[in-house]
C-alpha positions as CSV (number, residue, x, y, z in Angstrom):
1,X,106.7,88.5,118.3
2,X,106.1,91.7,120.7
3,X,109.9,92.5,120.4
4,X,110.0,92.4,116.5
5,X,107.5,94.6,117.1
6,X,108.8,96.7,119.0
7,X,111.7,96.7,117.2
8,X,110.5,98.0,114.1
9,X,108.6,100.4,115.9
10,X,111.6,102.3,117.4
11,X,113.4,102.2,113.4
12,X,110.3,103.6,111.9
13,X,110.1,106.2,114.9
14,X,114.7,107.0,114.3
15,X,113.8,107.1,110.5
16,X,111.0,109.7,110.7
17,X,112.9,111.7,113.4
18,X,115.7,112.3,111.2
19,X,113.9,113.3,107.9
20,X,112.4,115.7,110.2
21,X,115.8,116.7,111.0
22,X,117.0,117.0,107.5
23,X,114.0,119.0,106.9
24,X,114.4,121.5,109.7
25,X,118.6,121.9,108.1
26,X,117.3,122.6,105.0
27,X,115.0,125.2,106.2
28,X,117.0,126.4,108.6
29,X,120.2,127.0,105.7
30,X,116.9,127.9,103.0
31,X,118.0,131.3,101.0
32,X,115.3,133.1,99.5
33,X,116.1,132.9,95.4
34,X,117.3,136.6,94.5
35,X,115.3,138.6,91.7
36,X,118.1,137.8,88.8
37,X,117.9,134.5,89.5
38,X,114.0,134.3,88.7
39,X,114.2,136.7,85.8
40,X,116.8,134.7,84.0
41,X,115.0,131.3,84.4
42,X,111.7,132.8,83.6
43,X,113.7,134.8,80.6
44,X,115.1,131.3,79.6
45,X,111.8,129.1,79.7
46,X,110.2,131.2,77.9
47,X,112.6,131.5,75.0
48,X,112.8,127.5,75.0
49,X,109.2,127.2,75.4
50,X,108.8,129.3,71.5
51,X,112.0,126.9,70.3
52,X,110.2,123.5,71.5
53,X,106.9,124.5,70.1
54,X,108.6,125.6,66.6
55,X,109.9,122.1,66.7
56,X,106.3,120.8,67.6
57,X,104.5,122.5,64.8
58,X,107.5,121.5,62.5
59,X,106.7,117.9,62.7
60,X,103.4,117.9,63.2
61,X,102.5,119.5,60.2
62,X,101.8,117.1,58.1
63,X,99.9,114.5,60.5
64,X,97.9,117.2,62.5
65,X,97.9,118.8,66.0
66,X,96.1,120.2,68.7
67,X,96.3,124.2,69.0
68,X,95.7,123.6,73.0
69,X,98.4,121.1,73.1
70,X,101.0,123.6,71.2
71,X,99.7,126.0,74.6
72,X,100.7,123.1,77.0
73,X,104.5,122.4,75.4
74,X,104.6,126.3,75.5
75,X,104.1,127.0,79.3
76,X,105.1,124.2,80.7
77,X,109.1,125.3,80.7
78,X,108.8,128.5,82.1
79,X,106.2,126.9,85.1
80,X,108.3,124.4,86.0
81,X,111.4,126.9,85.9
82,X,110.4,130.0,88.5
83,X,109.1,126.9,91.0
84,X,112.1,124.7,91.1
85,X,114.2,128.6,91.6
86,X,111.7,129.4,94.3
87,X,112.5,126.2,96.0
88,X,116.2,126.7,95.9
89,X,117.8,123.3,96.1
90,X,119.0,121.2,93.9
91,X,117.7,117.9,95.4
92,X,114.6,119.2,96.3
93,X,114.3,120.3,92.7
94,X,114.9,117.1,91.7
95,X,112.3,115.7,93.7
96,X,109.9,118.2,92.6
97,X,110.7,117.4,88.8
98,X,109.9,113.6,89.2
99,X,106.6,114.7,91.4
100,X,105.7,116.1,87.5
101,X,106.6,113.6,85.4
102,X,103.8,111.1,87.5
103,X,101.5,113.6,86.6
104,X,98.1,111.6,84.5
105,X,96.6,114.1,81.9
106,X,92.6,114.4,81.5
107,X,93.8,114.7,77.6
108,X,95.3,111.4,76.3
109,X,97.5,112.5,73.5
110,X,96.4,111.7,70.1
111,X,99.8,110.6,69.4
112,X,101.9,108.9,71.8
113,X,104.6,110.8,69.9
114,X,103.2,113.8,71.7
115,X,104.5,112.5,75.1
116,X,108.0,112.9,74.2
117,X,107.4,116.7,74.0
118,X,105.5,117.2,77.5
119,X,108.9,115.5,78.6
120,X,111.0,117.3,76.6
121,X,109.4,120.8,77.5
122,X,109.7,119.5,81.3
123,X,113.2,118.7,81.3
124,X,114.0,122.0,79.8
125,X,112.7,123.7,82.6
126,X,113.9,121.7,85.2
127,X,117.7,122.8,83.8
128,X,116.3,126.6,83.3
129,X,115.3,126.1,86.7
130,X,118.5,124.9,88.8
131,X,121.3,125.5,86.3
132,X,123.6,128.2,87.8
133,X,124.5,131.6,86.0
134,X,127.2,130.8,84.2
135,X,125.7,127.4,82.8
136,X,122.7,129.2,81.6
137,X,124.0,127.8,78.0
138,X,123.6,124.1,79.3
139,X,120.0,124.4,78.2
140,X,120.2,125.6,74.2
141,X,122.7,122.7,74.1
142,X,120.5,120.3,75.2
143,X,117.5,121.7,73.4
144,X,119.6,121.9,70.0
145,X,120.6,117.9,70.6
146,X,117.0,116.6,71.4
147,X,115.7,118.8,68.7
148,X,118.1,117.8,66.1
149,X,117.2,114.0,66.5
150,X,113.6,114.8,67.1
151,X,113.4,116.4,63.3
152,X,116.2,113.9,61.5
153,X,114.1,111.1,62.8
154,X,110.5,112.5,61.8
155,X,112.0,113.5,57.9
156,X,113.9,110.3,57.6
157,X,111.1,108.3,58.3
158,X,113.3,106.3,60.8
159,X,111.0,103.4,62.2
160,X,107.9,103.7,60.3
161,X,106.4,100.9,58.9
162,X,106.2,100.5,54.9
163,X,102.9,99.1,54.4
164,X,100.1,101.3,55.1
165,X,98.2,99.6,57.8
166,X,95.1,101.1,58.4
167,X,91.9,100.9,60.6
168,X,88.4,99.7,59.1
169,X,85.1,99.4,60.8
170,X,82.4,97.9,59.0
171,X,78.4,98.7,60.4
172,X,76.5,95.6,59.3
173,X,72.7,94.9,60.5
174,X,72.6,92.0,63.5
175,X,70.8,89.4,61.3
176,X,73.9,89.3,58.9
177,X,76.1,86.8,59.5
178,X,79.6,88.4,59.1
179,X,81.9,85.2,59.6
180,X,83.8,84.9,56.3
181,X,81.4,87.5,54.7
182,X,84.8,89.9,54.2
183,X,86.9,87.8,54.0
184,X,88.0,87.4,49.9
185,X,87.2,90.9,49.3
186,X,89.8,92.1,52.2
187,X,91.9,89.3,51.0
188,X,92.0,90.9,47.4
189,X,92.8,94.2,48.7
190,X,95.1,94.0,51.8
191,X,98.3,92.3,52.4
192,X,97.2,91.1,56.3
193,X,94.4,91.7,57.7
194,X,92.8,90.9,61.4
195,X,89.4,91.2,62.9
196,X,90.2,93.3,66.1
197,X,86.6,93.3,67.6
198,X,83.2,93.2,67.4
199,X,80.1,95.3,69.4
200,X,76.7,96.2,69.2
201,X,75.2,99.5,68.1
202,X,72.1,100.8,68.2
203,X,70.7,99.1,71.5
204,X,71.8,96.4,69.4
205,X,70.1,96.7,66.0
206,X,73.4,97.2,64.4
207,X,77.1,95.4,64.8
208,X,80.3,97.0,64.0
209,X,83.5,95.5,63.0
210,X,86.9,96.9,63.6
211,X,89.7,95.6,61.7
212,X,93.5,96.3,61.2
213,X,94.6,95.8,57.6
214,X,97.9,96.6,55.9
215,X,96.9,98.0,52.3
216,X,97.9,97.1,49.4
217,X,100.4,99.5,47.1
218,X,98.2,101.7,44.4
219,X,94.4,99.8,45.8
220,X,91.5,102.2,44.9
221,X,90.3,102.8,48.1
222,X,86.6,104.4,47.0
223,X,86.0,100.8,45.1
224,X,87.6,98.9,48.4
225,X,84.4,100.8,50.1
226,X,82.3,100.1,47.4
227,X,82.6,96.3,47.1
228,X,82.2,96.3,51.0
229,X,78.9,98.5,50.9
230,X,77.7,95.8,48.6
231,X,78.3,93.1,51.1
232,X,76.7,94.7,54.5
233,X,73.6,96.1,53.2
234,X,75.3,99.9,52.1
235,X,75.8,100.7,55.7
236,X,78.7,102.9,57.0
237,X,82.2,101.4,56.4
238,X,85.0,103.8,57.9
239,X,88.7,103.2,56.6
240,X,91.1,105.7,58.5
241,X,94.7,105.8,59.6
242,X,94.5,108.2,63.0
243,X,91.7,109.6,65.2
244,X,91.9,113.0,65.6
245,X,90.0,115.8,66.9
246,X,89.8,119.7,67.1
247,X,93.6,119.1,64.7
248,X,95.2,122.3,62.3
249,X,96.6,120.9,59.2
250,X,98.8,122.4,56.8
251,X,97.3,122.7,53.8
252,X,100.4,123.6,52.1
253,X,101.4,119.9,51.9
């Protein structure tokens, strides 16, 4: 038992001598990154930084978005650039790039669409950041092929599901007895529908119900509302399809 210790003792000890070994090489062959080298990354973030957030706002349009998160996508390319130049090696660079991409956000994306583009914008700095001078190029080509799929996929409605399924929550006072109470008049009006959960409002004077239903085609949605106000006492019923706050819309479409 003591000699297995031991043993593994003495390879933790060789494995932690030699990183520190690799890291005094690295420093020891470290260049300082010249003044053309940080211009032109910085010069090429920030032109991909306006491209990617062109793209953003292109297909965002129509759903909504966040002005702070068009901010984010913008500086995020040049950031990540001039520090993986500063650092000056490839697989340190590397390293650094996958420190960012385990980075949690305070701001959960109101669309986990919008996670593609934090990845997007991070990736093109990385290559502004440790592509060489005369592959400075590399980037605009990769930009141009994740954009072009980005925007042929968000116009072709690739993947997007044909019924309209929707989000409902119904307010209904706690001495109403709610099981089955819904159920013909969600029945007449949507295709499948499922009761997703139930809570108390109102220190409990009120309950709320939250369902996910699949519209019907051409259903008058103010009379849907109607016929359910009927049924829980004229209380708030909510139909929506997205949550989203603090959004610019284009009111062009």
């Amino acid at each position: 038992m003591l000699d297995a210790l031991t043993s593994k003792i003495s390879a933790l000890t060789t494995t932690a001598t030699d990183a520190v070994d690799t890291v005094m090489t690295d420093y020891s062959n470290y260049t300082h990154a010249g003044a053309e080298d940080m211009l032109r990354a910085l010069c090429l973030g920030v032109v991909i930084e306006f491209l990617i957030s062109l793209v953003y706002i292109l297909t965002h349009r129509k759903g909504g978005y966040s002005q702070s998160y068009v901010l984010t996508v913008l500086m995020l390319p040049p950031i990540v650039a001039i520090v993986l130049v500063m650092i000056n090696s490839t697989a340190s660079a590397l390293s650094l790039a996958g420190v960012f991409t385990l980075c949690r956000y305070r701001t959960v994306p109101a669309d986990p669409k919008d996670v593609t583009y934090v990845f997007f914008a991070m990736a093109a700095g990385v290559i502004c950041g440790i592509s060489e001078q005369e592959y400075w190029w590399s980037v605009f080509v990769f930009f141009a092929v994740i954009a072009a799929v980005l925007i042929i996929v968000e116009f072709s409605n690739y993947g997007r599901c044909k019924s309209s399924t929707m989000t409902l929550k119904i307010t209904i006072p706690e001495n109403l007895n709610y099981a089955g109470l819904f159920d013909d008049t969600l029945t007449k009006n949507t295709t499948a529908w499922k009761l997703k959960r139930v809570k108390t409002t109102s220190y409990g004077s009120l309950f709320e119900l939250v369902y996910v239903i699949q519209m019907k085609d051409n259903v008058d949605q103010k009379q849907f509302i109607d016929d359910l106000r009927k049924l829980n006492g004229n209380l708030t019923v909510i139909l929506s399809l997205f949550r989203y706050e603090d959004m610019v819309f284009d009111t062009k479409d």
